[in-house]
N, C-alpha and C positions, 0 to 999 in steps of 0.2 A: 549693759554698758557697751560701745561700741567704743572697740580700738582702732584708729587709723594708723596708718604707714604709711610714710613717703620714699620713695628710691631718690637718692642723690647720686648725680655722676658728674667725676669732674676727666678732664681734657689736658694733654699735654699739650700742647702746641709746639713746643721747641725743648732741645736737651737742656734739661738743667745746671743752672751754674752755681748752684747751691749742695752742698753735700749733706747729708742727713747721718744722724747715727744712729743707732742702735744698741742695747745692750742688753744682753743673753740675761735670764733671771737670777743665775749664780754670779752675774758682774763679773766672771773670767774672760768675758768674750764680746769685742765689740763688730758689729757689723757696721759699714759707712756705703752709703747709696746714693746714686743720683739717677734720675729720671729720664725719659726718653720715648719719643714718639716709636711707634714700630713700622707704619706705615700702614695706608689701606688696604694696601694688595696685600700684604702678612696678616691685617687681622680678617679678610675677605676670607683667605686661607684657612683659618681659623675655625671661623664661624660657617665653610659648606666642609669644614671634617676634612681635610686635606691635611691637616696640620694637628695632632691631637696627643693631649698629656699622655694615652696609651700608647702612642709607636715607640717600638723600641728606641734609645734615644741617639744609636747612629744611623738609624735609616731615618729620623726626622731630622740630623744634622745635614745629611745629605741634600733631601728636598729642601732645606732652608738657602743653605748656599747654593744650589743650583739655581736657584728662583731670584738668590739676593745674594751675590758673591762679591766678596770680597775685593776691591781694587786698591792695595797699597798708593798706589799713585797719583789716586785720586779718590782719598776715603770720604765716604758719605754718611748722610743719617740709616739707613738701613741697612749697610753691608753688613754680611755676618759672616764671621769666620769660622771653621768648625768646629773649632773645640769649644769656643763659645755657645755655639748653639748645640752641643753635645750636653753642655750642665745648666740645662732650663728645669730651675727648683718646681714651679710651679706654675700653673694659669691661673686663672681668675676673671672675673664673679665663680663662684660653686665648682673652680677644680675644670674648667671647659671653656671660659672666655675670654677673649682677645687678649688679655691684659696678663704678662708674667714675670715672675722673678728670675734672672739668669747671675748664675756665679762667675763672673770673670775675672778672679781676682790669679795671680799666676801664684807659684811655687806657696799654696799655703795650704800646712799639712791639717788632716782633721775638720776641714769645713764641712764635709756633711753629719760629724756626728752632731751640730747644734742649729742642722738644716730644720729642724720640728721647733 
């Protein structure tokens, strides 16, 4: 018998105005998510290893905001600020592609223990 697979990829195109939820297998814990482009120049970064789930994760906060800083006064789709890009949960496809989860949620205790 021959088994096929197909890859499906879908595309952000703009930040989401829809929230999503989540919740944790013990129902103690909800997570709520919205979506967002990263930009091409961040996932370029990305994809030639400039940018990678190994770097420690202040020297890949550093390069993130130096390359995409932050402007209070005129916030955009890609500014990032450090501490934000300091709690990048993960990347994706297979832990190394453009595509990742980041925690920016402020003052809320215990979020990495239900980060798995």
């Amino acid at each position: 018998a021959v088994v096929s697979t197909q890859s499906t990829g879908e595309t952000i195109g703009d930040r989401s105005d829809m929230m999503c939820l989540s919740k944790s297998p013990n129902k103690h814990n909800r997570l709520f998510c919205k979506a967002q482009p990263l930009g091409e120049d961040f996932c370029c970064m990305v994809d030639e290893g400039d940018i990678t789930p190994r770097q420690d994760p202040k020297v890949r906060a550093k390069i993130i905001t130096d390359k995409f800083p932050e402007d209070p006064a005129e916030p955009g789709l890609h500014d990032w600020n450090v501490n934000d890009a300091r709690k990048i949960w993960c990347f994706g496809p297979d832990q190394t592609g453009p595509n990742m989860v980041t925690d920016v949620s402020k003052g809320v205790q215990y979020l990495n223990e239900i980060k798995d």
